[in-house]
C-alpha positions in Angstrom: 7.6 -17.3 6.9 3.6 -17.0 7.8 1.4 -15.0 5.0 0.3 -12.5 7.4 3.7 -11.0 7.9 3.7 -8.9 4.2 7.0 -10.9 3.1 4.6 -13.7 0.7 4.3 -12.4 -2.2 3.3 -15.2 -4.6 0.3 -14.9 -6.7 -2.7 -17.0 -6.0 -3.3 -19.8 -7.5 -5.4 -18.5 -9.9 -3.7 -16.2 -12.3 -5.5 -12.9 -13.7 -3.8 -13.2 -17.1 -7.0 -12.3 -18.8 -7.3 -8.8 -18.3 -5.7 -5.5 -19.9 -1.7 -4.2 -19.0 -0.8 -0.6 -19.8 1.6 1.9 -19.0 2.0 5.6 -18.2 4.9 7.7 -18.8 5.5 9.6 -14.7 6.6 13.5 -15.2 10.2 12.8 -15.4 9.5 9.9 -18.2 9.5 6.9 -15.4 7.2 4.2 -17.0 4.8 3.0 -14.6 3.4 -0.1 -15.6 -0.6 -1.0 -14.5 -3.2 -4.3 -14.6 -6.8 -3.1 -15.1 -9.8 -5.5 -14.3 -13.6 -5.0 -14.4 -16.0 -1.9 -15.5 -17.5 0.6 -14.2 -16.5 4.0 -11.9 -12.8 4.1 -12.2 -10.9 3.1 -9.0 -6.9 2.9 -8.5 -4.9 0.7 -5.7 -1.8 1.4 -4.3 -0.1 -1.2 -3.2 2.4 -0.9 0.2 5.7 -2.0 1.2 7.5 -5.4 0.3 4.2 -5.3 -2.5 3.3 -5.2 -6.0 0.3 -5.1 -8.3 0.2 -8.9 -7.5 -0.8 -8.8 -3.7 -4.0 -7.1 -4.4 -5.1 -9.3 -7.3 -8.1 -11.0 -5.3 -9.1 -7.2 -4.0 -9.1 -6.1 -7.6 -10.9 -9.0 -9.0 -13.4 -8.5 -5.6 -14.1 -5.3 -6.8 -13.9 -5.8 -11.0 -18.3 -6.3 -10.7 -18.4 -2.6 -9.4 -15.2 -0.9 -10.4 -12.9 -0.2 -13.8 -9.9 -1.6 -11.3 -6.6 0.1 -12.2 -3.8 -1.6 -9.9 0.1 -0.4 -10.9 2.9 -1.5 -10.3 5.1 1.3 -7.9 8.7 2.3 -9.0 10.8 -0.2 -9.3 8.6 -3.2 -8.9 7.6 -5.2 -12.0 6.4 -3.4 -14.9 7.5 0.0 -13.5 10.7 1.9 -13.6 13.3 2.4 -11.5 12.9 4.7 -8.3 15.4 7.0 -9.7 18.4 8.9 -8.0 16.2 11.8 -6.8 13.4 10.0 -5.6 11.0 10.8 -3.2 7.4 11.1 -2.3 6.8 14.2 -4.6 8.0 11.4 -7.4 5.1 8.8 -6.2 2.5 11.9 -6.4 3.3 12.5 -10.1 3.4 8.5 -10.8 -0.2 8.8 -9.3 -0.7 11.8 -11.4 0.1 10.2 -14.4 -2.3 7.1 -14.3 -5.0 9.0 -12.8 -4.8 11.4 -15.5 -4.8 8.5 -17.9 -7.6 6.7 -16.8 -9.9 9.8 -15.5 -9.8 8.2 -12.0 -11.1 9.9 -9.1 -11.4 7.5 -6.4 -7.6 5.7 -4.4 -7.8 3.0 -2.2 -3.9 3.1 -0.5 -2.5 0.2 1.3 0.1 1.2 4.1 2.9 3.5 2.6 0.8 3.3 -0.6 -1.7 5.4 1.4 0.5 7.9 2.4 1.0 8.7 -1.2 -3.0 8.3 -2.0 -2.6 11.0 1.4 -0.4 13.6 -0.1 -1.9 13.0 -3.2 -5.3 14.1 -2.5 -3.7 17.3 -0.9 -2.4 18.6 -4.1 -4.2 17.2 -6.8 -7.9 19.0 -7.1 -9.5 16.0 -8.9 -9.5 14.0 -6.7 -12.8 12.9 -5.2 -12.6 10.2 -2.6 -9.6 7.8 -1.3 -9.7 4.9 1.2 -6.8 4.2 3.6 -5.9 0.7 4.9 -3.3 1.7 7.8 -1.2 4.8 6.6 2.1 4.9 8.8 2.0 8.3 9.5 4.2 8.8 12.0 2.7 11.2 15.0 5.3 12.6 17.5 7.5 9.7 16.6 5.1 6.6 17.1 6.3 5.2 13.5 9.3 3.2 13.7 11.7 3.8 12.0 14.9 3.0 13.3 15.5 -0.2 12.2 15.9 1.5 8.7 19.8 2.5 9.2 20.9 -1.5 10.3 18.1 -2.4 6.9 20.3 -0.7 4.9 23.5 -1.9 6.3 22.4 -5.4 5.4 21.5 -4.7 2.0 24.7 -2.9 1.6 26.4 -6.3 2.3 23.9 -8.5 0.4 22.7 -10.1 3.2 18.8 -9.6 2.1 17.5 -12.2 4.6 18.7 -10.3 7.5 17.8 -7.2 5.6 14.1 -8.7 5.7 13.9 -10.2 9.0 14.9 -6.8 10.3 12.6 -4.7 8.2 10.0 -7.1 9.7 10.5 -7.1 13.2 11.1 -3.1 12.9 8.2 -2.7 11.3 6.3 -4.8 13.5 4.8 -7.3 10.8 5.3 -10.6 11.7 3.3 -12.8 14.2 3.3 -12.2 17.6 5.4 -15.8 18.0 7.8 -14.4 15.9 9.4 -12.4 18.8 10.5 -15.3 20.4 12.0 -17.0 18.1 15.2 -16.7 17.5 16.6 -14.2 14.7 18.9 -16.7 13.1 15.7 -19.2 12.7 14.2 -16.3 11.1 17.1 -15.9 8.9 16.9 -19.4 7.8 13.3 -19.6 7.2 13.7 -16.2 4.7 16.0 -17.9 2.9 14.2 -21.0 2.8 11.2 -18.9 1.3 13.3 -16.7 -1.1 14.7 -20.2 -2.1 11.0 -21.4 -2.9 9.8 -18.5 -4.7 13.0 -18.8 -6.5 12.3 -22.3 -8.0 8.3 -21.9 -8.2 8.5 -18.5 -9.7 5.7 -18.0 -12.4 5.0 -15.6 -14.7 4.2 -12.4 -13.3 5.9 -13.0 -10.2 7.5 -10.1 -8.1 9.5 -12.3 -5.4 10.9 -11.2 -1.9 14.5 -11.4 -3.9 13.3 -8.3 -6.0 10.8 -6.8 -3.7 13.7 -6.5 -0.7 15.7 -3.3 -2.4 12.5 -1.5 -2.1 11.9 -1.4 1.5 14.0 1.3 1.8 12.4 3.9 -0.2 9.4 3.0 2.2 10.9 4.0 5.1 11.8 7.2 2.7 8.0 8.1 2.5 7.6 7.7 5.9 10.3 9.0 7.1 9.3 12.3 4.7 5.7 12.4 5.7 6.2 12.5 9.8 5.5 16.0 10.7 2.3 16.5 8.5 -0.3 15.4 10.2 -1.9 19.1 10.4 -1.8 20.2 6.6 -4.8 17.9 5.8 -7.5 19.6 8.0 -8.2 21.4 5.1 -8.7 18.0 2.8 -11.5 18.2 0.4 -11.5 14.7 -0.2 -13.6 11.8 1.2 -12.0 9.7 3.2 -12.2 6.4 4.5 -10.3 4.9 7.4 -9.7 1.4 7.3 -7.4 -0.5 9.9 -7.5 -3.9 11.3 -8.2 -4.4 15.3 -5.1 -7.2 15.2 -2.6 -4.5 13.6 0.3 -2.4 15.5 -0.7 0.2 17.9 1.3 2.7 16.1 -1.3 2.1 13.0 -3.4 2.6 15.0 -2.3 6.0 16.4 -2.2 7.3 12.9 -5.5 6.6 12.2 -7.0 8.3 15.4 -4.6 11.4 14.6 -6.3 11.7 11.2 -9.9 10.7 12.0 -9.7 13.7 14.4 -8.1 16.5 11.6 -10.1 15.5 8.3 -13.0 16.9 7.8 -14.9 14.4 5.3 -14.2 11.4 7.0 -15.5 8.1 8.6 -13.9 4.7 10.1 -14.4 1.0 10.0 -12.3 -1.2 12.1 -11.7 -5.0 10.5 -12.4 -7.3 13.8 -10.1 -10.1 14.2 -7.9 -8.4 10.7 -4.3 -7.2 11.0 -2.3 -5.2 8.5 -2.4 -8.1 5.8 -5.8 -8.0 5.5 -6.2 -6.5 1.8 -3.8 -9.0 0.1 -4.4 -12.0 -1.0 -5.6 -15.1 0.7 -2.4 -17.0 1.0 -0.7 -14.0 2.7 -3.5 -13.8 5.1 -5.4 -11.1 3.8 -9.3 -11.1 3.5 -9.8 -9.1 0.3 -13.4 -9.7 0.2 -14.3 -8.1 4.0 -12.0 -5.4 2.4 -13.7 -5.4 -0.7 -17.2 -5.0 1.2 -16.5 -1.6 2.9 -15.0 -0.2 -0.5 -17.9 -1.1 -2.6 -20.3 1.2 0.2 -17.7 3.9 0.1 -17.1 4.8 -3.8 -20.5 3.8 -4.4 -22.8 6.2 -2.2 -23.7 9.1 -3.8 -21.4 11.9 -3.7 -21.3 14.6 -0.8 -23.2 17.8 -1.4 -21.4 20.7 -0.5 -23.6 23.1 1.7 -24.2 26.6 0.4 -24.9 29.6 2.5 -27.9 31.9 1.3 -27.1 35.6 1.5 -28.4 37.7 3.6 
């Protein structure tokens, strides 16, 4: 399967085993596990769907010059917990919580569903300042697919991840354009041709499809729990940055008109000739330095000065 579809998740080349690992205990005593890179103004990334800390490694190490780089590893990915019978986005908020509380962050960038968390995060935690949003998928009247979630689950149930994956994919609308004409069985077999070479190539570190597959469907979970909500952040204190890619879904797209139109502190940059992928790593299509580039002007200006009226 092509990089650009959010299924590669291979590390780079390159490792980043010299930097510092840690972990938080969440509210109900999940550990979240976290790489940290760099110095400077602490910065957090939350990674999306079919991801771990991994797929952001260049973006971290981009941004390590500039930024104390905290990147963790979501529930049940890696170095974290397990999601946890009673999971749900209020459960992401306090895992966010948690290391932001550790590390005196102030400043999210959120990839995908990762930014729908770094969303309802900055709604009900005060300190934070500033978050950047690669594509949220919030859902507006609908536009969010999400009915390929109830054959997903099907396919897991019966342990037949490939087609698990290849429908999470073309559900979600990830894969190359190509991709919908070829035929599903093909797609099948090349997922498990990929599975099968992560399998045998595995290094240290690695998070592969294999592992990553269980965890599409508390995605959907998020997304499916944050349709509707569009209207509570009009009120949002935080700075916010819009990113999307001009190659991505239309739906993404949607969201992120919807929100630059409610938020109050907010402003937009569209990636030209960038899809969805575009703040992972290079060999799953991603550009993390273009990405990099627009963070480093956002959580670097100086801060916004609230305006205070004089009495009369």
């Amino acid at each position: 399967m092509k990089a650009n579809d959010r299924f590669n998740n291979q590390p780079p080349a390159s490792g980043w085993e010299n930097h510092a690992t840690g972990c938080v205990a969440s509210k109900d005593g999940t550990t979240i596990g976290y790489h940290q890179l760099g110095h400077g103004p602490a910065l957090v990334l939350v990674h999306g769907a079919m991801e771990s800390a991994q797929s952001h490694q260049e973006l971290a190490q981009a941004l390590a010059s500039d930024f104390s780089v905290y990147v963790p590893d979501r529930r049940g990915r890696g170095h974290s917990g397990p999601h946890g019978e009673d999971y749900g986005l209020a459960k992401e908020v306090e895992d966010l919580d948690a290391l932001l509380t550790e590390t005196g962050a102030r400043n999210i960038f959120g990839v995908s569903s990762g930014g729908l968390i770094s969303l309802q995060a900055a709604a009900s935690l005060p300190t934070i300042d500033r978050i950047a949003l690669f594509e949220p998928p919030l859902s507006i009247n609908g536009s969010a697919p999400t009915a390929w979630l109830r054959r997903y689950d099907q396919e897991m149930a019966k342990g037949k991840l490939a087609s698990a994956l290849v429908t999470g994919m073309k559900g979600a609308q990830m894969g190359p354009p190509i991709f919908n004409f070829v035929p599903r069985p093909l797609l099948q077999l090349l997922t498990r041709v990929a599975m099968a070479g992560e399998d045998r190539n595995a290094r240290a570190g690695t998070v592969p499809m294999r592992a990553l597959a269980p965890t599409l469907h508390y995605d959907g979970r998020v997304v499916l729990e944050m349709g509707g909500t569009l209207e509570g952040f009009s009120a949002l204190r935080a700075e916010v940055l819009l990113l999307g890619g001009s190659r991505s879904p239309a739906y993404l797209k949607v969201a992120l008109d919807a929100l630059e139109s409610v938020l109050p502190h907010v402003q937009r940059v569209e990636l030209a000739g960038l899809n969805h992928g575009a703040s992972g790593n290079r060999n799953r299509g991603g550009q993390p330095e273009r990405v990099a580039q627009e963070l480093r002007r956002f959580f670097s200006r100086p801060k916004r000065v609230a305006r205070v009226c004089a009495p009369h």
